[in-house]
DODO-659725 format. One line per field, with one value per residue (C-alpha): x, y, z; residue in three letters. Coordinates in steps of 0.2 Angstrom, whole numbers, plus 2048, in hexadecimal, padded with zeros to 3 digits. Example, Ala and Ser with C-alpha at 12.3 -4.5 7.8 and 13.67 -1.06 7.14 Angstrom:
2
c1 = (83E|844)
c2 = (7EA|7FB)
c3 = (827|824)
residuo = (ALA|SER)
REM end
This chain:
463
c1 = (60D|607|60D|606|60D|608|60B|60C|610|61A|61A|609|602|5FB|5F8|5F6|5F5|5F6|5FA|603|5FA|600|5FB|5FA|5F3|5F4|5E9|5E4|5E7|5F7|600|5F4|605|607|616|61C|615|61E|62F|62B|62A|637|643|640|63F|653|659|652|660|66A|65B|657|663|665|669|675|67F|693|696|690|69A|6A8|6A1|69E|6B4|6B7|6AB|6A8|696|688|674|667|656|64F|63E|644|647|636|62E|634|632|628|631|643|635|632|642|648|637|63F|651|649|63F|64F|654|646|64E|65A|64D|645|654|64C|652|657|649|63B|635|639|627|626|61E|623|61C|61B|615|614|60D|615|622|621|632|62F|626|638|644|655|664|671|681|689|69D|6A5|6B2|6C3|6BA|6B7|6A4|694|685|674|666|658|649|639|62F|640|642|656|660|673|682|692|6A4|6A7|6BB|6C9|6CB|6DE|6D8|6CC|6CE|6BF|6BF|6B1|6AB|6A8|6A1|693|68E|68C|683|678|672|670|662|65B|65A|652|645|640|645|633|629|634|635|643|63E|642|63A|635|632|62B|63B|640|63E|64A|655|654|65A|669|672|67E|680|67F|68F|697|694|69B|6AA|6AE|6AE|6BA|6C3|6C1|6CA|6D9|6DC|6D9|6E7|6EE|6E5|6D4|6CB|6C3|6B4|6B3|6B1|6A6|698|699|691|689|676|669|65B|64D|656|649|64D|660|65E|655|666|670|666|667|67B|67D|672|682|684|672|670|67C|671|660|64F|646|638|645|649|637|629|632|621|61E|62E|624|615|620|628|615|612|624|624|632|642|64F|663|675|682|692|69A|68E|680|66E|661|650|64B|639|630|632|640|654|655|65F|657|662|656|656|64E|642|630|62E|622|633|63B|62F|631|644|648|639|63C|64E|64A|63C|648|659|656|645|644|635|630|636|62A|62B|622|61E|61A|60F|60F|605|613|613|607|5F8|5E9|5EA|5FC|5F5|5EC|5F7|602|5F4|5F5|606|606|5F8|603|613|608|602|615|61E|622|615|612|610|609|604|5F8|5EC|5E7|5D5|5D9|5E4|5D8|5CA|5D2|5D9|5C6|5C3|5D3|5CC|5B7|5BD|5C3|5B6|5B1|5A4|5A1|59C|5AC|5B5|5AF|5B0|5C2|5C7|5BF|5C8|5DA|5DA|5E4|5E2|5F3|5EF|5E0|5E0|5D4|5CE|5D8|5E8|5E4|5E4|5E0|5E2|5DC|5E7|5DC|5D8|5CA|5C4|5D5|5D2|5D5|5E3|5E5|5E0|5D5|5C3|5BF|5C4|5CE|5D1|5E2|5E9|5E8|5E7|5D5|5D2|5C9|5BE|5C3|5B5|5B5|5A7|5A7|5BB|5C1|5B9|5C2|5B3|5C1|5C5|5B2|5AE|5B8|5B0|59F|5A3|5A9|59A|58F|596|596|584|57F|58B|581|56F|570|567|557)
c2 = (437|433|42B|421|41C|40F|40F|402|405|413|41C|41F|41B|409|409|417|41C|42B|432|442|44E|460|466|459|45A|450|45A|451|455|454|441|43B|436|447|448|433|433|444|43F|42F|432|440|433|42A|435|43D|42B|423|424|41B|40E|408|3FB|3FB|3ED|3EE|3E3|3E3|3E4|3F5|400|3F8|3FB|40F|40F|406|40F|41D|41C|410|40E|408|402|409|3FD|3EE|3F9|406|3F3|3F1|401|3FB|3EC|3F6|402|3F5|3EE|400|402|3F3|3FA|40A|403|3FD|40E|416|418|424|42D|42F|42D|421|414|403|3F8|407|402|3F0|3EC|3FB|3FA|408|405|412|40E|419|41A|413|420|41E|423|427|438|43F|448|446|451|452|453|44F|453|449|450|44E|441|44A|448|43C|442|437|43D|434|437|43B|42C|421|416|414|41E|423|427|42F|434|444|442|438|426|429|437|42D|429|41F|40E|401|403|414|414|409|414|423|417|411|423|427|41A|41D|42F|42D|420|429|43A|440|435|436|449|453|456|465|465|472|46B|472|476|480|48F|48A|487|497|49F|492|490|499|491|482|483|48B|478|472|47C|47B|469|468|473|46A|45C|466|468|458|451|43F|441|43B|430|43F|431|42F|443|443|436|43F|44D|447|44A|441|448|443|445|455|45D|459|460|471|472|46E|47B|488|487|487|499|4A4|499|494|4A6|4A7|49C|4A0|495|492|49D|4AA|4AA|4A8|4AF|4BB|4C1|4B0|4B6|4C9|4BE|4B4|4C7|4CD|4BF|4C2|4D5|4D7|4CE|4C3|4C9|4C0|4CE|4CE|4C9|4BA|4C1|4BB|4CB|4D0|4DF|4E5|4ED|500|500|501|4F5|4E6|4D8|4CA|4B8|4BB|4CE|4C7|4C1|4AC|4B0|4B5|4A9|49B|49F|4A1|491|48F|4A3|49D|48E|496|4A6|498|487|483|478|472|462|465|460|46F|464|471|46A|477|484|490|48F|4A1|4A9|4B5|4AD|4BA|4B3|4A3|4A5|4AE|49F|493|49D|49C|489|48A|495|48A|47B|483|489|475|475|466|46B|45F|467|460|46E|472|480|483|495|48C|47E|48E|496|487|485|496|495|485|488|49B|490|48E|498|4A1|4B5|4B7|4AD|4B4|4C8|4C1|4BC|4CE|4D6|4CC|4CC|4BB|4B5|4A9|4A3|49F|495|481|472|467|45B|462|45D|44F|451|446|445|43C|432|425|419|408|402|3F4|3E3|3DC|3C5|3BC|3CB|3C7|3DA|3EA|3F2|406|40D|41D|420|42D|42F|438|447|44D|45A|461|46F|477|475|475|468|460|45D|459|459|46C|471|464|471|47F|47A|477|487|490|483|489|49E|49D|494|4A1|4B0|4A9|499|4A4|4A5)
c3 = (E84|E95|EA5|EB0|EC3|ED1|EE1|EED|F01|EFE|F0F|F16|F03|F01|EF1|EE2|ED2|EC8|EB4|EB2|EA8|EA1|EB4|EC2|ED4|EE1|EF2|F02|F14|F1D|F1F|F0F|F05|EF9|EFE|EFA|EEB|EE3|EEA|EE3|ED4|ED5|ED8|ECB|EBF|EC6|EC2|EB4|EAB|EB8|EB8|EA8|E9F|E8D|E85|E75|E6E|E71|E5F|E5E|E68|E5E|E4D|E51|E56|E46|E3A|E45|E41|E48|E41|E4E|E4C|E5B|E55|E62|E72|E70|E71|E81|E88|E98|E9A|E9B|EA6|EB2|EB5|EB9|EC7|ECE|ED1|ED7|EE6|EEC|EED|EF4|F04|EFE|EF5|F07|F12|F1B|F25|F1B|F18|F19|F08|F05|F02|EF5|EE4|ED7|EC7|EB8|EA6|E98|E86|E77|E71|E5D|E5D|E47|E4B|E51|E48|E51|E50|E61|E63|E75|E79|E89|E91|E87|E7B|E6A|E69|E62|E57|E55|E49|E44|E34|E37|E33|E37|E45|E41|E4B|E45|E4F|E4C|E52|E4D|E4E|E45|E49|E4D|E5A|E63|E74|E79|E7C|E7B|E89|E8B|E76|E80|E8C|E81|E74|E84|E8B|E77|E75|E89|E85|E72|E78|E8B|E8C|E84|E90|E9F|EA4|EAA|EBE|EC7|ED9|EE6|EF4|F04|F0B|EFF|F0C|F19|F0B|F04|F15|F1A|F07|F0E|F1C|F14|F0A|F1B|F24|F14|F13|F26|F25|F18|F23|F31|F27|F25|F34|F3D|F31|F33|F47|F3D|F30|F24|F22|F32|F36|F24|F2A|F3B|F35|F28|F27|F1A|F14|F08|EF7|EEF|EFF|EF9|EE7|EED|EF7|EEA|EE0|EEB|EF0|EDB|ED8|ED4|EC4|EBE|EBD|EAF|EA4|E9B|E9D|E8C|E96|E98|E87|E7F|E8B|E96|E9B|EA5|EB0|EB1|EB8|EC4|EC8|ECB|ED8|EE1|EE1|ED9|ED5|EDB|ED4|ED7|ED7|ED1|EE2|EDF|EEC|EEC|EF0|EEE|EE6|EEA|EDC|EDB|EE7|EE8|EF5|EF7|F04|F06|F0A|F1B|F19|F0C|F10|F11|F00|EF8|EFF|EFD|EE7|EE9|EDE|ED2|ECE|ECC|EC2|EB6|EB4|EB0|EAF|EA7|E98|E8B|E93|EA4|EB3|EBF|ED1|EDF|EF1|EF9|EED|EF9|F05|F0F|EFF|F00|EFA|EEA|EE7|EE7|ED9|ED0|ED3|ECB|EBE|EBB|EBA|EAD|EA3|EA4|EA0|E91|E8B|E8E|E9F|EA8|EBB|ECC|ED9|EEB|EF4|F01|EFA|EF5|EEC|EDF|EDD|EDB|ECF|EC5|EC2|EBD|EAF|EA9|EAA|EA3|E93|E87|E77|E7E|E7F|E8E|E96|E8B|E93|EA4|EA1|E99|EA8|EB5|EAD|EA6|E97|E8A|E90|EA2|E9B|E9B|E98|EA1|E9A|E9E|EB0|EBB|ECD|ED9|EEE|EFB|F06|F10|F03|EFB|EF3|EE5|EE9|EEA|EE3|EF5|EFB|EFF|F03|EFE|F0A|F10|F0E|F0A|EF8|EE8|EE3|ED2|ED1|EC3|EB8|EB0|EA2|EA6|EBA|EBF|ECA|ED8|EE9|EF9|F05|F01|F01|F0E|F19|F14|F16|F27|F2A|F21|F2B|F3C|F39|F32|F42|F4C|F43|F44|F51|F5F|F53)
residuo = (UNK|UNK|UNK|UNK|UNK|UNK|UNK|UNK|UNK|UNK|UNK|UNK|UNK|UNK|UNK|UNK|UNK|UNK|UNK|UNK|UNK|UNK|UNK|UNK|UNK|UNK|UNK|UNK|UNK|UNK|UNK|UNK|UNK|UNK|UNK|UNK|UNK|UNK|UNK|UNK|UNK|UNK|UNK|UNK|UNK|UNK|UNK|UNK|UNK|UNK|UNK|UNK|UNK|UNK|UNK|UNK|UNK|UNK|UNK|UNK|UNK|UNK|UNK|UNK|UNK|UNK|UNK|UNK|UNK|UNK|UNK|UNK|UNK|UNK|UNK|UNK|UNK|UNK|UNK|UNK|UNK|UNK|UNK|UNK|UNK|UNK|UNK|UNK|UNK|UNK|UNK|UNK|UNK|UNK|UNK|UNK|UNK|UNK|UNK|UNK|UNK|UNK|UNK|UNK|UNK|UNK|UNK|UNK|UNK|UNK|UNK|UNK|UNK|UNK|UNK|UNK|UNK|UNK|UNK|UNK|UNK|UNK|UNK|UNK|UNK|UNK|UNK|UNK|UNK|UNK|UNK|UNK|UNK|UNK|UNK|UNK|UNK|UNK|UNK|UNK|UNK|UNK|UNK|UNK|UNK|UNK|UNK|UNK|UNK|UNK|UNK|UNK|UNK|UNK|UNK|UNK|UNK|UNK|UNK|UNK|UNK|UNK|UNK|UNK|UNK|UNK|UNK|UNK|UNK|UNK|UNK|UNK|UNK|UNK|UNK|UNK|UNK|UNK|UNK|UNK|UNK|UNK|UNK|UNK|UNK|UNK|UNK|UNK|UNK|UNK|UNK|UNK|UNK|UNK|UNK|UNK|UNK|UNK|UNK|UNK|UNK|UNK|UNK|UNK|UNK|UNK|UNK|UNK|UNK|UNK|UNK|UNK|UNK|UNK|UNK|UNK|UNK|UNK|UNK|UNK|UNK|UNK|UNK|UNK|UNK|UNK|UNK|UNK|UNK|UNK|UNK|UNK|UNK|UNK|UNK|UNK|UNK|UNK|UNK|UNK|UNK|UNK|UNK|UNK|UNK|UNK|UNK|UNK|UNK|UNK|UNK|UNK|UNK|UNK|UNK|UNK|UNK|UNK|UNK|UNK|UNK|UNK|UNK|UNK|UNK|UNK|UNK|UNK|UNK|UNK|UNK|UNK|UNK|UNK|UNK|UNK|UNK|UNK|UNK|UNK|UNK|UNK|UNK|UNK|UNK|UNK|UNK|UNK|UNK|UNK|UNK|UNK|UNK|UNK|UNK|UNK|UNK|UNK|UNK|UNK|UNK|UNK|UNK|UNK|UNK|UNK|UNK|UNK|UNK|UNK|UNK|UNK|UNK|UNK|UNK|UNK|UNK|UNK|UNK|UNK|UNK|UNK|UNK|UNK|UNK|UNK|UNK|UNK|UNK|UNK|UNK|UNK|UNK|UNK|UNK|UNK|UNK|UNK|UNK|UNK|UNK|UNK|UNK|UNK|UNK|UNK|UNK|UNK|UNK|UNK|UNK|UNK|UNK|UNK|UNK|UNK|UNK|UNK|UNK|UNK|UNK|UNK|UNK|UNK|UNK|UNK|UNK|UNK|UNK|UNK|UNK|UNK|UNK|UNK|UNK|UNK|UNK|UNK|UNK|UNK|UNK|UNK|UNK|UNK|UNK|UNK|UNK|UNK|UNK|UNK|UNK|UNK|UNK|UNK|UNK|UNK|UNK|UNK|UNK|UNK|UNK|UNK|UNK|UNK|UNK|UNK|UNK|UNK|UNK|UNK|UNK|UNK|UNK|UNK|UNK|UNK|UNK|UNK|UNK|UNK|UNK|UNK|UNK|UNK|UNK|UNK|UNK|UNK|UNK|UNK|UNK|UNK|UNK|UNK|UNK|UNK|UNK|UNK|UNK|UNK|UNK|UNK|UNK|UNK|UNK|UNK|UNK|UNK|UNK|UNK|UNK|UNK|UNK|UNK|UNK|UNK|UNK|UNK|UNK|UNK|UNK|UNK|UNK)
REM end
């Protein structure tokens, strides 16, 4: 299934376009638009749901309270699946601001446009159940090689308290999650924030708390709003989640990611990189716990490394699902260059076990040795020997056509109706993924040359 999204005069971008693949990269140099185009489509993908209107006729919320079973033929809304797509783009742009806290009107000349493969919704076999608070509870299923979807309430007519309405809205998200939910991922963001945020949680909920109380003490003497908006701050609405996500950690560690669960050794990899591991006690502390030692180092002890993988070590170890799309700003954040690699590696394995990855980097020793997983990845013997003499895995190898890379930079954009010229403007440029070569980025080895170019004339210039 793949995914396609366009960009126009979002932030510093003028116009882009790029496809998710298993293991996306977007690399440029600072101020390119990275960073617009993965909260972008971050955004989106938090609040599709919200976004995209289904429309069903009135008469069949009714007919599942009166027969307390409904049949759908999902065949007349997978042929609208880019319209229903495109109506939803629109309703998005008008709240990019939020997404971006930006001032009102920031993005009124925004495109956001995303189109995705036809779905042939008869390959599924569908069996869910879902249970709303204090509202008995609703099962779909669906054939394989069926396009008629069935729903049923799983409680006695004279026991029902739903009404109408709400029989819509479960019936609504039933179809929108049925028709999108395998093209649309489930998004979980780092962003490069995510450091800070591992220090101040704490202090985070202590500004929360005092406010509330604050409140109680100013009494009837002042407008609670009033003090609320006061000291109220905004901030781009990833940056929000990774807060959210941190303040939450004493109850996501209750849970068990499908990685967890089936390929512990990924979480003894991601231990590998970290040194060790991160623990919640039972007074609900957070501590760090280098390998080989009995010590206990709060966030604040710990090194930025450990305190720049805080949430992805949190959501791999707790949260992760099949399908998810794990996006990383500035993965290298605070990591030795052999981290960095291992952290390439990483992504390749989650890529090849469900979870798709988004990463925005500067760093050429990812880049390096995403090349070395993917040329390494051909059934030759002598690869196959320099893989087992470096520590490789078939796991941590991926194909080229797992990967789409793209460069932020300033180039030729296509022209527009009206334009004589092409004009420059930032943009996404693809890169080539080659199977036998790796990925190519000039701006990365641009840099470098230069720098090999100016020590070989520091070391022989006086000849």
């Amino acid at each position: 299934m793949s995914l396609t999204v366009r960009l126009k005069n979002i932030g510093i971008l003028k116009q882009a376009e790029f496809s998710l693949g298993d293991l996306t990269l977007i690399c440029g140099e600072n101020n390119t638009g990275k960073t617009y185009a993965t909260y972008a489509l971050y955004g989106f993908l938090k609040s599709w749901r919200k976004l995209i209107n289904i429309p069903i006729d009135r008469r069949q919320p009714r007919s599942l309270l009166t027969d307390g079973a409904l049949k759908i033929d999902l065949a007349q809304y997978v042929r609208k699946v880019n319209q229903m797509l495109a109506e939803a783009c629109e309703d998005y742009v008008e709240r990019l601001d939020q997404i971006f806290a930006a001032p009102e009107g920031m993005f009124q000349s925004s495109e956001f446009h995303l189109h995705t493969s036809e779905n042939d919704i008869r390959d599924k076999e569908i069996n869910q159940r879902i249970e709303p608070p204090q509202r008995g509870n609703f099962e779909y299923s669906k054939h394989k090689g069926s396009e008629v979807l069935t729903v049923t309430i799983g409680i006695e007519k004279e026991e029902r308290k739903i009404d109408s309405h709400f029989a819509r809205m479960v019936v609504e998200s039933i179809i929108t999650d049925v028709i999108f939910s395998d093209s649309l991922p489930k998004p979980f963001i780092s962003s490069a924030e995510r450091t800070g945020v591992a220090i101040f949680r704490r202090e985070l909920d202590f500004a929360r708390n005092r406010l509330v109380e604050e409140m109680g003490r100013a009494g009837q003497k002042i407008d609670p709003l009033e003090l609320l908006f006061k000291v109220h701050q905004t901030y781009p609405s990833p940056v929000e989640d990774n807060v959210d996500f941190a303040r939450g950690f004493e109850d996501i560690a209750k849970s068990k990611s499908f990685i967890a669960k089936e390929y512990p050794e990924v979480l003894d990899d991601f231990a590998d990189i970290i040194g060790g591991k991160y623990t919640i006690t039972q007074n609900d502390q957070l501590y760090y716990s280098p390998k080989g030692t009995k010590l206990k180092l709060t966030m604040d002890q710990s090194s930025s490394a450990v305190r720049s993988l805080l949430d992805i070590g949190f959501y791999l170890r707790h949260v992760a699902e099949k399908g998810d799309l794990l996006m990383v700003d500035e993965p290298e954040l605070s990591l030795h260059p052999e981290n960095q690699r291992r952290i390439a590696r990483l992504f390749a394995r989650l890529a090849n076990i469900g979870v798709k990855v988004f990463v925005t980097t500067h760093s050429d020793y990812i880049i390096k040795e995403l090349n070395t997983l993917i040329m390494l990845n051909h059934d030759k013997p002598h690869l196959k020997r320099i893989a087992e003499e470096n520590g490789y895995r078939d796991s941590e190898l991926i194909h080229a056509d797992q990967v789409k890379v793209y460069v932020a930079e300033k180039a030729l954009l296509p022209l527009e109706e009206g334009q004589k010229r092409r004009r420059r403007g930032h943009t996404l440029v693809k890169a080539k993924v080659h199977s036998e070569f790796g990925i190519g980025v000039s701006s990365f080895d641009n840099t470098i040359d230069d720098m090999n170019r100016i020590q070989d004339d520091i070391v022989w210039g006086e000849e």
